[in-house]
C-alpha positions, -999 to 999 in steps of 0.1 A, spaced: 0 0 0 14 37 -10 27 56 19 23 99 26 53 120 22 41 137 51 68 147 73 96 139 39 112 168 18 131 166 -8 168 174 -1 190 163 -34 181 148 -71 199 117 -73 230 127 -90 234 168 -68 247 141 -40 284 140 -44 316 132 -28 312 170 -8 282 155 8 298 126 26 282 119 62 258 141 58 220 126 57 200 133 31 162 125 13 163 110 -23 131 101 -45 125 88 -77 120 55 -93 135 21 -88 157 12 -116 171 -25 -105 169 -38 -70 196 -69 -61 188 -89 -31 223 -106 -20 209 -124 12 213 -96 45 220 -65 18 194 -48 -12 215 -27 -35 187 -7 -49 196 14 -83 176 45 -77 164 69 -110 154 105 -116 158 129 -141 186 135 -132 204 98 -135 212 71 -109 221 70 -71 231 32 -53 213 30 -23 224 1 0 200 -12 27 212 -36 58 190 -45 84 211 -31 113 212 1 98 178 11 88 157 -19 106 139 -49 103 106 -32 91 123 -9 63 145 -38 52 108 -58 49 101 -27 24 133 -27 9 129 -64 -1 91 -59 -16 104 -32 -42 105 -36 -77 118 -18 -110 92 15 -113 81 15 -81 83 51 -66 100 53 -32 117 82 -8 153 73 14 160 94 40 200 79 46 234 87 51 261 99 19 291 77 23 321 68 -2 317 35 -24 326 1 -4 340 -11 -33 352 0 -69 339 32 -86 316 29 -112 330 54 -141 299 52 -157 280 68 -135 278 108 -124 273 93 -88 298 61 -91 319 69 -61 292 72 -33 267 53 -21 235 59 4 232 39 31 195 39 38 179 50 68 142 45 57 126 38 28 87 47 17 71 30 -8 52 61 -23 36 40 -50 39 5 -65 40 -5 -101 31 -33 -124 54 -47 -144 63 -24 -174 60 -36 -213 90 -32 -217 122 -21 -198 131 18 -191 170 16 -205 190 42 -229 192 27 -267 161 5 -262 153 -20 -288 115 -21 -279 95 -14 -314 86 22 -314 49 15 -321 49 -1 -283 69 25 -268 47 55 -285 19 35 -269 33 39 -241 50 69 -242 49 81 -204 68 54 -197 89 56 -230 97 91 -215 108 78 -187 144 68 -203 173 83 -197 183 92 -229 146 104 -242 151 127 -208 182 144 -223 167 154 -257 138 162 -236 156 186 -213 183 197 -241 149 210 -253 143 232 -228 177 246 -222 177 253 -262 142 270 -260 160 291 -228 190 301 -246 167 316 -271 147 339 -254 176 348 -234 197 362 -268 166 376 -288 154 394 -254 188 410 -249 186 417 -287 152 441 -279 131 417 -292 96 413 -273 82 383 -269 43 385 -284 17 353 -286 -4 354 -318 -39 335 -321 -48 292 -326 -75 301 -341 -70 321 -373 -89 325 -410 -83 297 -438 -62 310 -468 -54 281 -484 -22 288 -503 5 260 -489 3 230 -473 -36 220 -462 -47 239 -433 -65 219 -402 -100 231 -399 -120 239 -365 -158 243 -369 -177 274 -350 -207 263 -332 -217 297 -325 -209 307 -363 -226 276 -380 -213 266 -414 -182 287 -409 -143 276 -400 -112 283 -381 -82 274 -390 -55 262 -372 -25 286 -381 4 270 -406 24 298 -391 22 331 -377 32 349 -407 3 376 -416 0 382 -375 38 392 -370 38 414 -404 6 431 -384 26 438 -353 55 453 -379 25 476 -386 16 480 -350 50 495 -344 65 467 -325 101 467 -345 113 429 -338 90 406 -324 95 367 -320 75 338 -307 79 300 -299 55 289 -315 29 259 -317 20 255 -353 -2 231 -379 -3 217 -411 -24 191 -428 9 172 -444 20 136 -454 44 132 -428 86 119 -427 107 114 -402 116 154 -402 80 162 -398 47 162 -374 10 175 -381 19 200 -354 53 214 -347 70 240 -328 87 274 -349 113 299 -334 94 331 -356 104 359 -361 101 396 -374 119 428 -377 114 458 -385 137 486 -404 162 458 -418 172 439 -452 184 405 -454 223 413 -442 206 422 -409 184 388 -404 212 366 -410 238 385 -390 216 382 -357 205 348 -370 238 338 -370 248 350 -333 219 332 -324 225 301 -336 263 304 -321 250 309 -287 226 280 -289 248 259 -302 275 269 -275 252 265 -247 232 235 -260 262 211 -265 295 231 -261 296 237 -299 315 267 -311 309 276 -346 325 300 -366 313 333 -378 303 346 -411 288 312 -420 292 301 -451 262 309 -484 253 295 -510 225 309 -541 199 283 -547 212 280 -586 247 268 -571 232 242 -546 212 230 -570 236 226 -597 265 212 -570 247 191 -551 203 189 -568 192 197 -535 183 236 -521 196 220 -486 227 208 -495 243 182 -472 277 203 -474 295 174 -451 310 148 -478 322 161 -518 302 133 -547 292 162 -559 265 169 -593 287 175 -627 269 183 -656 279 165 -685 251 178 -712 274 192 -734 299 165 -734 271 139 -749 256 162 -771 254 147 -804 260 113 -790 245 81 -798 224 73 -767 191 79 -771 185 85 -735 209 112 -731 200 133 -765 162 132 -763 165 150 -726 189 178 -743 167 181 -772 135 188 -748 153 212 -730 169 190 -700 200 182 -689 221 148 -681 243 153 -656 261 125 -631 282 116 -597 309 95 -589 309 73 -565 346 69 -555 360 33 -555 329 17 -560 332 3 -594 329 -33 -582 293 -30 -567 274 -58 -575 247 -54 -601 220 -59 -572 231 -34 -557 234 -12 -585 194 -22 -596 184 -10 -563 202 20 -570 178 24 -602 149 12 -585 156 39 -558 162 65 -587 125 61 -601 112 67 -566 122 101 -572 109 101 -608 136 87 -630 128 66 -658 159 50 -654 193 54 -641 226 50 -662 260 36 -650 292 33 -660 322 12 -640 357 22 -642 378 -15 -644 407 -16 -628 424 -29 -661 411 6 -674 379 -8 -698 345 1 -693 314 -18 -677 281 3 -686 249 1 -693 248 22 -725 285 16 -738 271 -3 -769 256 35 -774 291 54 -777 320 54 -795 351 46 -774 362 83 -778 328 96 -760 332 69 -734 368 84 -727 353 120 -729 325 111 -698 350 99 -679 373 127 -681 346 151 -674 331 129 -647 374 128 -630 365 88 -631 396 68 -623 400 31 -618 374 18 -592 353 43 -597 314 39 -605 301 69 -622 256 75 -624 240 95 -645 202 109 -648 187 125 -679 154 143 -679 143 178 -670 165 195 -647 144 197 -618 135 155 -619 176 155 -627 187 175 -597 160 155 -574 172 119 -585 208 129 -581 208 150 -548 186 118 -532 212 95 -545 244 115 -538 230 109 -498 218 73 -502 254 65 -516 273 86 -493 254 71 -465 260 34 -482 297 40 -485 299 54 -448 314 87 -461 295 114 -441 311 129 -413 283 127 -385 305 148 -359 302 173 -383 277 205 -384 284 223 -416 259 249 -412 250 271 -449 230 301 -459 212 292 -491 200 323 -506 185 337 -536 155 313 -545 136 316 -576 102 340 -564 77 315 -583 76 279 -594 55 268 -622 26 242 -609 15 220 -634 -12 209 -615 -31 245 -610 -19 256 -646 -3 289 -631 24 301 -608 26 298 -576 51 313 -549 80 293 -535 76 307 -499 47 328 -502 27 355 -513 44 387 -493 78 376 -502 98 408 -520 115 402 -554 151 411 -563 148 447 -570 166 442 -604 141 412 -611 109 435 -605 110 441 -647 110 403 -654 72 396 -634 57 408 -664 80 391 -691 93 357 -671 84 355 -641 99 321 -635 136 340 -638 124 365 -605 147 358 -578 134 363 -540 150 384 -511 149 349 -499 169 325 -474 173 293 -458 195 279 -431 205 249 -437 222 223 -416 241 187 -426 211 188 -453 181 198 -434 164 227 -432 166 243 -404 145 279 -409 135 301 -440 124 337 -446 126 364 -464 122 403 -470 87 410 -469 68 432 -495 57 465 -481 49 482 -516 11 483 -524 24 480 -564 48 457 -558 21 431 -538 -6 437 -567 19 429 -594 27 395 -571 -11 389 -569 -11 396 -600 12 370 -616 0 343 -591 -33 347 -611 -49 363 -585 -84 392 -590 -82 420 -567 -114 409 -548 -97 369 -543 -69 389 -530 -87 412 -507 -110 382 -499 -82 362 -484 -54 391 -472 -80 418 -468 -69 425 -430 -35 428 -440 -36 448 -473 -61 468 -453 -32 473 -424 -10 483 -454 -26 513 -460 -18 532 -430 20 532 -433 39 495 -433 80 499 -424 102 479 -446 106 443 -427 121 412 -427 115 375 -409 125 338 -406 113 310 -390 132 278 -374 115 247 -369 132 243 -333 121 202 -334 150 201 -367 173 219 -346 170 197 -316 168 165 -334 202 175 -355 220 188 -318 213 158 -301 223 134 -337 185 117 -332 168 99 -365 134 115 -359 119 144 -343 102 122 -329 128 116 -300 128 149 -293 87 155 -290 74 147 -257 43 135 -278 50 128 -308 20 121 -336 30 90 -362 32 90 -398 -8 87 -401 -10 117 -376 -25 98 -353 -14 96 -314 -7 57 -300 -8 66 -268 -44 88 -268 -62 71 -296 -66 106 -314 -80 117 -336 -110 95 -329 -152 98 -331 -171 120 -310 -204 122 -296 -237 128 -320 -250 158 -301 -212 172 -301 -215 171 -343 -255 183 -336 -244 217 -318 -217 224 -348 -247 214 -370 -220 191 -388 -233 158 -404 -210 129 -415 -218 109 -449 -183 81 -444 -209 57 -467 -205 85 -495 -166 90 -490 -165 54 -489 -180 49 -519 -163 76 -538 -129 59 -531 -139 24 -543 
């Protein structure tokens, strides 16, 4: 039966008792890790946040009835030890913060009991994570889960501390904001005293913080909780927490110079990381054409050569159709592995047309200097040579090649550059090679709305010099654009915002936008506009990346208290689920699942 505190405080979390604290009595509480009964002495492994303590009971020490207690314990029970701090009987334990002390227990309380848990609370557990996200309060419960967890915190800490010494004030903005579907999908909320009409759960604060540049604030920021109807990866989660942004008065120069003290700080406080200042930039034309990605993984070379004129004219059909429609064929070499096996090298292909390839073509380097390819029958020997030259192929080396329109080229060849430099085991993983990419194209053509739509959105300003071409080709505007990347994620974006009533009805404009849709959807804000806007400037950080890349975990997930899965649905709650009929009655909501059902068939 649970026993009262009453009477019991709290002196020390397990590992703030040290080698200072020797004979002095102290109160411990948490949960029990391991107990080991060796006949007359319980070693009991006792667990907080904080780590582990070795508490050591004997009968003549702490009695017959708290020895009784002692012996009943088991792993997760909670208990409080009131006993004395005393150097290690036997060898140090290096592993552990408190491995040269013991307690020698006084009294122990059994504060609550526990069954036996699904699976055991350890660091690296190999317990299925469908059965751990089930459950994840005791999942949470792990040592290393309570790192990330706390890293977390101290990250989210650092950064309030640097933007508020920086002037910037600290503002919330609303949950429950107006649909303007431009972006990912938004997540709806019905309004039961507005029937028929939706919220929307925001995808970001981005038309609130450019208000409060109105509102005179000058640099605002916000941790913020935000939402978006998406397919999910391991990088992503329905909802997610932003570091935002906004400032007033400033260009681009300015953002990523504060930016970049900022990350420096967090970095340095988070994990002892000191990074060096300017960092490193990047346009989106050279990233794309180096590595066919706009967040380059920066931390290992294989990087994108273009090889379209050097098999122009050639005889492989493959390559000269994609030049003559307008693409390119370009390639990287994979150092040293010309001896792959040809399974390997099909799964290669077969992981080329996930990313829209038709097909993938190879060529081997031999070590006796002749070629083993897939289109060699195609080209002369002369051409042959010429690829390899341009490709710097020596023996041993396996050279890959994609031919199509650039875009599909650069997204097969920057997915497989990783998947082969992860294969090879060339990526530095104690690396953080942080990058500015900057200079984004404004629009990108969407096939599937027939029009143009904007890379970031709406309210992002075009390079002054560019401001001619939105009227002649507007798929040549650059943006005042920029994203921090880091070891080939992407950490944050933003941009300079337009403030121009012109400039914002041209960008309407071109996105095939009337004046009333416009005013429709942005009303509140283009209304705002009229009574003087001050130039301004924002970004954005998706702080679950940044954790997630500090602490070197595979998901996000191990850095989300509770985290969603990849149908956005939560283990441990059973959400989303069904709700009551006179809860759907009061929205005056109806539900026809027959009809969708039926639809999808």
């Amino acid at each position: 039966m649970a026993e009262s505190m009453k009477g019991l405080k709290r002196t020390h979390r397990c590992t703030e008792v040290n080698g200072s604290n020797a004979g002095e009595t102290v109160t411990v509480m948490g949960w029990v890790q391991k107990q080991r009964n060796k006949g007359g002495i319980i070693f009991v492994d006792l667990r907080d946040r904080s780590g582990l303590l070795q508490v050591i009971f004997e009968e003549e020490e702490c009695g017959a009835e708290n020895f009784a207690k002692a012996e009943k314990v088991r792993s997760e029970f909670v208990i409080a030890v009131v006993g004395t701090v005393t150097k290690r009987a036997g060898e140090a334990n290096a592993n552990l913060a408190t491995g040269d002390i013991e307690i020698r227990a006084k009294e122990i309380r059994i504060l609550s009991e526990a069954q036996t848990p699904p699976f055991p609370i350890e660091e690296d557990s190999k317990t299925k994570e469908e059965l751990r996200l089930k459950y994840r309060y005791l999942d949470l419960r792990r040592p290393d889960l309570q790192k990330n967890i706390m890293l977390r915190s101290k990250i989210a800490t650092s950064i309030r501390a640097f933007l508020a010494e920086e002037g910037f004030i600290e503002i919330e903005t609303p949950m429950l904001c107006k649909s303007t579907p431009e972006g990912a999908r938004d997540y709806l909320v019905p309004s039961r005293v507005h029937p028929g009409n939706f919220y929307a759960l925001p995808q970001s604060p981005q038309l609130f913080k450019q208000l409060l540049m109105c509102s005179g604030y000058d640099r605002y920021f916000q941790i913020a909780k935000c939402f978006r109807d998406e397919d999910l990866r391991a990088d992503r989660q329905p909802e997610f927490t932003q570091v935002d942004m906004e400032l007033s008065f400033v260009d681009e120069e300015d953002v990523m110079e504060v930016n970049e003290r900022l990350l420096k700080k967090v970095c340095k406080d988070a994990i002892g990381l000191d990074i060096s200042l300017p960092l490193p930039r990047m346009t989106w034309q050279e990233a794309m054409d180096r590595f066919g990605s706009d967040k380059p993984d920066t931390r290992f070379g294989m990087e994108l050569v273009d090889v379209s004129k050097v098999v122009e004219g050639c005889g492989f059909g493959v390559f000269t159709s994609a030049l003559e429609n307008g693409g390119s064929v370009r390639g990287i070499n994979a150092k040293g592995q010309a001896e792959m096996p040809r399974k390997k090298i099909d799964a290669l292909v077969d992981f080329a047309k996930g990313y829209g390839a038709k097909g993938l073509a190879y060529l081997s380097v031999q070590q006796d200097g002749t070629y083993k390819s897939s289109f060699a029958k195609f080209m002369t020997e002369e051409e042959l040579k010429a690829l390899v030259e341009a490709m710097g192929g020596e023996k041993g080396d396996l050279l890959l090649f994609a031919a199509d329109k650039n875009n599909i080229v650069w997204s097969v060849l920057g997915a497989l550059r990783l998947e082969v430099g992860k294969q090879m085991g060339i990526i530095d993983e104690d690396k953080f090679n942080f990058l500015w990419v900057t200079d984004f194209p404004l629009l990108e053509y969407s096939e599937e709305e027939n029009r143009y739509v904007a890379m970031h959105h709406p309210f992002t300003m075009p390079k002054e010099e560019d401001l001619p071409l939105l009227d002649t080709d507007p798929g040549a505007v650059r943006a005042k654009a920029y994203d921090i990347v880091l070891n080939g994620v992407e950490l944050g974006g933003g941009s300079v915002r337009i403030f121009q009533s012109d400039v914002q009805e041209k960008m309407f404009e071109v996105l095939g936008f009337t004046k009333e849709d416009a005013y429709d959807r942005f009303g509140f804000l283009l209304n705002a506009f009229k009574y003087g806007v001050p130039p301004h400037a924002g970004l954005a950080y998706g702080l679950d990346r940044l954790v997630m890349l500090l602490v070197k975990a595979e998901s996000i997930r191990e850095v989300i208290a509770f985290p969603k899965v990849k149908d956005a649905s939560c283990l441990m709650t059973d959400a989303p689920n069904v709700v009551d009929d006179k809860q759907l009655e009061e929205l005056q909501i109806a539900i026809n699942l027959a009809e969708t059902k039926e639809v999808e068939e």
